[in-house]
N, C-alpha and C positions, 0 to 999 in steps of 0.2 A: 531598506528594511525587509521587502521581499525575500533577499538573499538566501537569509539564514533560511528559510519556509522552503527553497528549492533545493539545497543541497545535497539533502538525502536521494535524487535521482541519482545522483551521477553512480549508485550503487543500486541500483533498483534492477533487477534482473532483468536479464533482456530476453526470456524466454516469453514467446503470447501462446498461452493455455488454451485449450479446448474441450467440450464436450464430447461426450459417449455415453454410454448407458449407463441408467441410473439403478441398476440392477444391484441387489444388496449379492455381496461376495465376500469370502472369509482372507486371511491371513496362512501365511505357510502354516501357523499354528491352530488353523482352524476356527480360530474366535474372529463372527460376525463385527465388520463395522458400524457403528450406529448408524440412524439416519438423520440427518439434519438439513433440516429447509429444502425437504425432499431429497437430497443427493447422502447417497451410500458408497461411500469411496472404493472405487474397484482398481484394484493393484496391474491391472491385464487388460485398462482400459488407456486411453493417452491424457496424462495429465489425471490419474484416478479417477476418472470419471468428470472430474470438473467442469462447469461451463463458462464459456469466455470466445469460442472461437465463429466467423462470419466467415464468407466465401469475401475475396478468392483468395485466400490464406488457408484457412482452416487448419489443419495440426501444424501450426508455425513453433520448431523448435532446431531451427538449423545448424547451429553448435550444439545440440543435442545436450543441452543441461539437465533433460528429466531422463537421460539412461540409466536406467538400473537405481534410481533412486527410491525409497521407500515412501511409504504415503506421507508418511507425519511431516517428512523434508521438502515434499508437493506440498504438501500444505504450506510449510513455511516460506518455501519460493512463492506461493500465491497470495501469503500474507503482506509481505514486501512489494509484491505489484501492487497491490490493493493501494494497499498506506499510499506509496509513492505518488499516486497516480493522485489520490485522493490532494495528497501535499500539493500537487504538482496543478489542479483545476483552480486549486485555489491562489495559488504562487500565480497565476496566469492570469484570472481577473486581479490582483494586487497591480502586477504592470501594467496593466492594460486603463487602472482607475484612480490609481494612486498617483501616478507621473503627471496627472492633469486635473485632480482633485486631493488635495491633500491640508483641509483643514484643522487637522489636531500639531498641538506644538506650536500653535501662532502660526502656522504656515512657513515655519520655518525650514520642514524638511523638503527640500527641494531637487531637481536633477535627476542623474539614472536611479533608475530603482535599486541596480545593483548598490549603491552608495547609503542607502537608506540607515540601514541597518547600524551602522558605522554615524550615524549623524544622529539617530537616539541615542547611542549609549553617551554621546558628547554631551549630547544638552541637556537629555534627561536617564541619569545615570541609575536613580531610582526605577523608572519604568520598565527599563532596560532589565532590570533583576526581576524585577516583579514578571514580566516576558518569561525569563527563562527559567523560573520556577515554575510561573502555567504550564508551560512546554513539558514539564520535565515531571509533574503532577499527574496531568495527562496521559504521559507513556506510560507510566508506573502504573494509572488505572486500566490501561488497557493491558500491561502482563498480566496484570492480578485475575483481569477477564479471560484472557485466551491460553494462559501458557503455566503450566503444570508449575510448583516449584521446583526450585534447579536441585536440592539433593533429590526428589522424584524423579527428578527429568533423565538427574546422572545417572539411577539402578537402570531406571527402562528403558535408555539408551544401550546400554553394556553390550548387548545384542544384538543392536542396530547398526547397521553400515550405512554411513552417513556423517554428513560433519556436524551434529546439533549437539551432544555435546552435554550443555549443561542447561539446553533450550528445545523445550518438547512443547507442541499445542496441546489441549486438553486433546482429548479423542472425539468430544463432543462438542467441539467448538468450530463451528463453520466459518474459515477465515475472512479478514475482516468485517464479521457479524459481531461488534462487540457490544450493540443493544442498544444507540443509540437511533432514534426514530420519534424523534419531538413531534414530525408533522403523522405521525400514524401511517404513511404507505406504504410501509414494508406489506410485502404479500405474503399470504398465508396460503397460498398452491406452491406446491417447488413446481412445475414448469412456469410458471409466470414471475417466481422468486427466479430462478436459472434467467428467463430475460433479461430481468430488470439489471442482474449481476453483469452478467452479459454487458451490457449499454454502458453499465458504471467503466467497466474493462476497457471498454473501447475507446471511451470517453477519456481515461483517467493514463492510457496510451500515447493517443495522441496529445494530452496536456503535456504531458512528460517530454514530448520532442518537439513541444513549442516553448516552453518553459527552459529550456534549454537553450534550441535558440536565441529568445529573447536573452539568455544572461551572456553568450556568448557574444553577441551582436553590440550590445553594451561596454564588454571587460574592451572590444578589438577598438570600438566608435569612441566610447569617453561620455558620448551621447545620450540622453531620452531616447526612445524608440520612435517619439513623436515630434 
């Protein structure tokens, strides 16, 4: 059941972001980026200023996927880390609690976690849909949160080099900031918000290359991990 929750890694960018100044800085056109959750996008910074990066890596982008790319498309490579990573902490405790606790279904879904996924839609076909409508509810409210609509996106792309296309973040949207914070932590300092981002990154990183392993570990074994 896990499965389907990790997928989206295997397309998650492989570039790891870093900080630099948070200094507000304009566009070849002059016009100021806003500032959100203290960070002001600087185009002549690495990664626009972004934070994300710890010693002994620091500006990790070895295949050079943020050359010459424009802020909005930094942004959206950083939106993709985010999400993945986030998918990818959670897809991690799922293996790790589901293969040795699994009372919903009667207990009937049992074995690799890879397999899971494939054993609701058997037993319980309903559920299964009711799944991928959540799922799919979900994204839909997070475009509607962070990303301009597409015939907007298409004029104000026209002049942008870059692959986005028909896919632009608002200007004012701090990526994956899309407002949810039940428990109230989110910081209201941007350098103590940049940590916290920070830690999320690193965290949501390393999930991503265990989360991985674990499914590959599984497709080779046939296995539980346990």
């Amino acid at each position: 059941m896990k499965f389907a929750l990790v997928l989206p890694i295997f397309i998650s960018s492989a570039a790891a972001f870093a900080p630099q100044s948070l200094k507000a800085t304009s566009t070849s056109l002059n016009a100021a980026y806003p500032e959100v959750n203290g960070w002001t996008a600087d185009e002549n910074a690495f990664c626009a200023g972004l934070p994300g990066a710890l010693a002994p890596v620091g500006e990790f982008d070895p295949l050079n996927f943020l050359e010459d790319l424009p802020v909005q498309e930094i942004k959206r490579y950083r939106e993709a880390e985010v999400t993945h990573g986030r998918v990818s902490m959670l897809a991690c405790i799922g293996y790790l609690v589901a293969e040795k606790f699994h009372p919903l279904f009667n207990g009937e879904i049992n074995g690799p976690a890879n397999s899971h996924l494939a054993q609701v839609q058997e037993i319980s076909p309903f559920f299964f849909a009711w799944l991928v409508t959540a799922i799919a509810i979900s994204e839909f409210g997070r475009a509607r949160t962070g990303w301009e609509e597409p015939v907007e996106a298409l004029k104000k792309n026209a002049d942008v080099e870059g692959k986005t296309w028909l896919s632009k973040l608002n200007d004012d949207y701090y990526p994956g900031d899309i407002g949810f914070d039940p428990l109230g932590i989110k910081p209201t300092d941007g350098e103590e918000f940049a940590t916290m981002a920070t830690k999320e990154l690193q965290h949501g990183r390393l999930a991503m290359i265990g989360a991985m392993g674990m499914i590959v570990q599984e497709q080779v074994s046939g296995a539980p991990l346990f």
